[in-house]
Steps between C-alpha positions, in 0.01 A plus 500: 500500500138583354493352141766272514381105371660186655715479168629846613390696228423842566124676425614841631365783287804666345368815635531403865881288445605918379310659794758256720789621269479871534545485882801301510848660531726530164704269639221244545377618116824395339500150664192444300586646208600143332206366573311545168533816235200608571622580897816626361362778229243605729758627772594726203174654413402882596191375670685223731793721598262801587256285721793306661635873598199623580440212734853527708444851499185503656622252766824734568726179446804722468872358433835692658791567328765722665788606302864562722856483520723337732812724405638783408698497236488889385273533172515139464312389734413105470106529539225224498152383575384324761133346495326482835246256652176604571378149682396540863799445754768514216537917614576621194826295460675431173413265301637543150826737402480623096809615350447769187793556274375756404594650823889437394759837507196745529642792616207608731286324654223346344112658576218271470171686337134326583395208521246595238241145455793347662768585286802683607721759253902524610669776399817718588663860407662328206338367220351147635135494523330159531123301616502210708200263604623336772177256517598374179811557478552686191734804416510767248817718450323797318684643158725810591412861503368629192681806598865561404805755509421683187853502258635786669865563605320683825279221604645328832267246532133368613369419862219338621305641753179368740313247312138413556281185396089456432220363335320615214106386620399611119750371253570211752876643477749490746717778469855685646543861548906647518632801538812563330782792483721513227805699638719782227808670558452846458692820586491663816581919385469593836830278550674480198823365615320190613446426119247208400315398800223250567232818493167385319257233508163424332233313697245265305248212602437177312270263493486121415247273438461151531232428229768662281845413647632840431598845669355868384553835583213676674471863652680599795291598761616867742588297776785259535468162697724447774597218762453097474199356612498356826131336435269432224456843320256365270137529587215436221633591239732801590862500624596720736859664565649770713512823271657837501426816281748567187504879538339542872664205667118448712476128636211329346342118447611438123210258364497317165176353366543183315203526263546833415871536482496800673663687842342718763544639861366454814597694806731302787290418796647788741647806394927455384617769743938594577499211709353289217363097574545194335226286418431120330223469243281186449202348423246450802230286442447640114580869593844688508667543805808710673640349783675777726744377730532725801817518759893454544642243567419098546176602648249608201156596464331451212194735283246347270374746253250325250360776172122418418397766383700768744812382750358326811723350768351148577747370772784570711720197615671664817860461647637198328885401683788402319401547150625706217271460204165370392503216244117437423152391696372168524172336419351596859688857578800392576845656461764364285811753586891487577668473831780702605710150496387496119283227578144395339234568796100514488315727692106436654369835581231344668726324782812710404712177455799556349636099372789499317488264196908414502578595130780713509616772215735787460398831605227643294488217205177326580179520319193300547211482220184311577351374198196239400607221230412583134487252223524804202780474283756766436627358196872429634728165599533326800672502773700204409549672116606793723773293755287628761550267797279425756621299861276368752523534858709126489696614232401328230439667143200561360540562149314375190445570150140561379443153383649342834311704728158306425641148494724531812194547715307281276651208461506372843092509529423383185461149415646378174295484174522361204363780344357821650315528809153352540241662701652330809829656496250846457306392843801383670642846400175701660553283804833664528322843432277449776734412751742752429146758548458359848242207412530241754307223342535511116225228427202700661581831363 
C-alpha cells in the first residue's frame, strides 16, 4: 500500500483512511471499531453516518428483510424475520432468521411502516409501537399512547388504528403518526329495550417524536386512513394511506407531511366506481406510487400509476400465472410477489421469468422491505438487551451484547498489544478495508 515504510508504519492522510471507511458495510464498520477511539467515535458522528448513507444509497446497495409466518395459530400467529442474501447465485435464499418478542400474543398481525434511512417502525392495533435498525441492531419500544379512556363509567376502551412512520428533514426528527378511537357506551332511543350498547366513539391522531420520546395529540384530519401497507408508503417526507371521507364516505390518498405536521388529499389514480379497485401504494424511485392489480384469479395483471405532478401510468406488467399478490420491486424492475402455493417468487418483466425463491409462508403473512444500512441512532437497546435472537442459515446464534459485538470480530485479526494499537495494527486494518472494497492488491493501492 502507498505510504506504508518497511517498519510498517502507516503515512496515509487521515482523510483518505475515512474516505475507505464510509464505503464499507456496517458490518465491516463495527469490526473496526476497536481499533483506536478515534475510529470508534467517528462512526457516531452526524457527518460520518450521513456520508456513509449517502454513499450506499447512491450505489443502491439495498438489504431484504421479509417478515412471515409459518402457521396459523388464530390471532396468535408466531411471526418472524427472515434476512435474505443479495450475493450473486445465492437467489435470494435465507441467510439469517430474527426472532422479535415483541411479536409475542399480539392479537393481529403485526404491520411493518418504512424503512425510513433504514430504520423500520413495528406496530399493531393494540398499543405496541416500536423502531428497529436492523443494520445495527438496535430497538426502541416507544412509551404508550398519550391518549387514554377518560374516568368515565361509559368509556369502553381505546384502539389503535393504521400507523404511519417518517422523517422530519428540518428538525432532523423521526416521527409516528396514529390514529386512535376511543369507544363509549351510549344509548340507542331508537331501541330502548336494547339498553347500554357499544354506540359512540371519538376518533383522534397522535403524534410522537423521537427527539422527544413522547406522544401528542394533533388535529384530526376529514378523512380516515384505512388498510395496511403492502409497500413503503413513505415517500420524501410524506406518508401516504388509503383514506375515506368522515361525512361523504369519497375514497381519497390520505397524506401526512412530516415537517409540517399536517394532512391533505390527493385524488386515487382512476375514478372509485360500484365495482370499486384495490390498489398498493409505494415509493417509486422518490415519487408515490399505486400499484393496481388487475384480474381473477392466479393469473394477475398488474397497473403502475406514479403522481408527479398529475396521475400518469408508467408501466403495465401483463398476465403474470400463478400469483396472488405483489410483495415489492427489485433493484432492476423486478417483481417480488406471492404464488398461489404461498411461495416467495421473483418476476423479470423483461424475459417474463417467473423463479421461485423456495421460502414458504402462510397465506397472506409475508412482507418484504428493502432498505440501505444506516449507522443513526434511535436512542434504544439492543437486540441482545431486547432477547431478540438471530440464527444463521447453519443454525448457529448470533447474538451479542454491545460491547461483544466489536471484539468478537476483532479479536481474531488483531495482533496482541501491550498497549493500544500502533499505526500498524491501523494499516493492517485498511488492508482489510480494501479488500473487503474489492482491492486486489492492497500494497499498490
Amino acid at each position: 500500500m502507498k505510504g506504508l515504510s518497511k517498519t510498517g508504519r502507516s503515512d496515509v492522510p487521515e482523510v483518505l483512511v475515512f474516505e475507505i471507511l464510509h464505503r464499507l458495510p456496517i458490518k465491516s464498520l463495527t469490526r473496526f471499531r476497536c481499533v483506536c477511539k478515534p475510529w470508534s467515535s467517528s462512526f457516531q458522528t452526524p457527518l460520518f453516518i450521513t456520508k456513509h448513507h449517502n454513499h450506499h444509497l447512491r450505489h443502491n446497495n439495498l438489504n431484504l428483510l421479509l417478515k412471515r409466518s409459518l402457521v396459523n395459530r388464530g390471532p396468535y400467529d408466531t411471526y418472524f424475520f427472515s434476512q435474505l442474501s443479495i450475493d450473486k447465485g445465492h437467489n435470494f435464499s435465507v441467510k439469517q432468521t430474527v426472532h422479535l418478542p415483541f411479536f409475542e400474543d399480539f392479537l393481529s398481525r403485526p404491520q411493518v411502516h418504512g424503512p425510513c434511512n433504514g430504520i423500520l417502525c413495528l406496530s399493531n392495533f393494540d398499543d405496541k409501537v416500536a423502531l428497529w435498525n436492523p443494520s445495527t441492531r438496535e430497538f426502541k419500544i416507544l412509551p404508550q399512547s398519550s391518549i387514554q379512556c377518560p374516568p368515565s363509567a361509559s368509556c369502553i376502551s381505546s384502539g389503535f388504528g393504521c400507523s404511519g412512520f417518517g422523517y422530519d428533514s428540518q428538525s432532523d426528527d423521526y416521527k409516528v403518526v396514529r390514529f386512535v378511537t376511543i369507544y363509549f357506551e351510549g344509548y340507542d332511543e331508537h331501541d330502548p329495550g336494547q339498553g347500554y350498547v357499544e354506540f359512540d366513539r371519538n376518533e383522534k391522531v397522535e403524534l410522537y417524536s423521537l427527539t422527544s420520546d413522547s406522544w401528542k395529540e394533533i388535529s384530526l384530519p376529514e378523512v380516515s386512513a384505512y388498510g395496511a401497507p403492502m409497500f413503503n408508503n413513505y415517500v420524501n417526507g410524506f406518508y401516504y394511506w388509503l383514506g375515506r371521507g368522515y361525512y361523504d364516505y369519497e375514497k381519497y390518498i390520505l397524506s401526512f407531511d412530516m415537517v409540517n405536521e399536517k394532512f391533505s388529499t390527493l385524488p386515487l389514480p382512476l375514478p372509485m366506481t360500484s365495482g370499486s379497485y384495490y390498489l398498493d401504494l409505494l415509493d417509486f424511485n422518490g415519487l408515490l406510487g399505486a400499484l393496481l392489480p388487475q384480474g381473477e384469479g392466479t393469473e394477475k395483471s398488474f397497473d403502475l400509476w406514479v403522481m408527479n405532478g398529475s396521475w400518469t401510468k408508467q408501466f403495465t406488467i401483463d398476465s403474470v400465472p400463478g400469483v396472488e399478490r405483489a410483495l415489492g420491486f427489485w433493484k432492476n424492475g423486478e417483481l417480488f410477489l406471492e404464488s398461489s402455493d404461498h411461495e416467495l417468487v421473483l418476476f423479470d418483466p423483461s424475459t417474463r421469468e417467473l423463479k421461485n425463491l423456495g421460502i414458504h409462508a402462510y397465506m397472506g403473512t409475508m412482507h418484504i422491505s428493502a432498505y440501505v444500512e444506516n449507522l443513526v441512532p434511535i436512542n434504544g437497546r439492543s437486540e441482545y438487551e431486547e432477547h431478540i435472537i438471530r440464527i444463521t442459515k447453519r443454525g448457529e446464534l448470533s447474538i451479542f451484547p454491545k460491547s461483544f459485538i466489536v471484539l468478537s470480530h476483532c479479536l481474531h485479526m488483531m495482533p496482541r498489544q501491550k498497549a493500544g494499537p500502533d499505526a500498524s495494527v491501523k494499516c493492517n486494518c485498511i488492508e482489510l478495508c480494501l479488500r473487503e472494497l474489492g482491492v486486489a492488491n492492497c500494497r499498490s493501492y
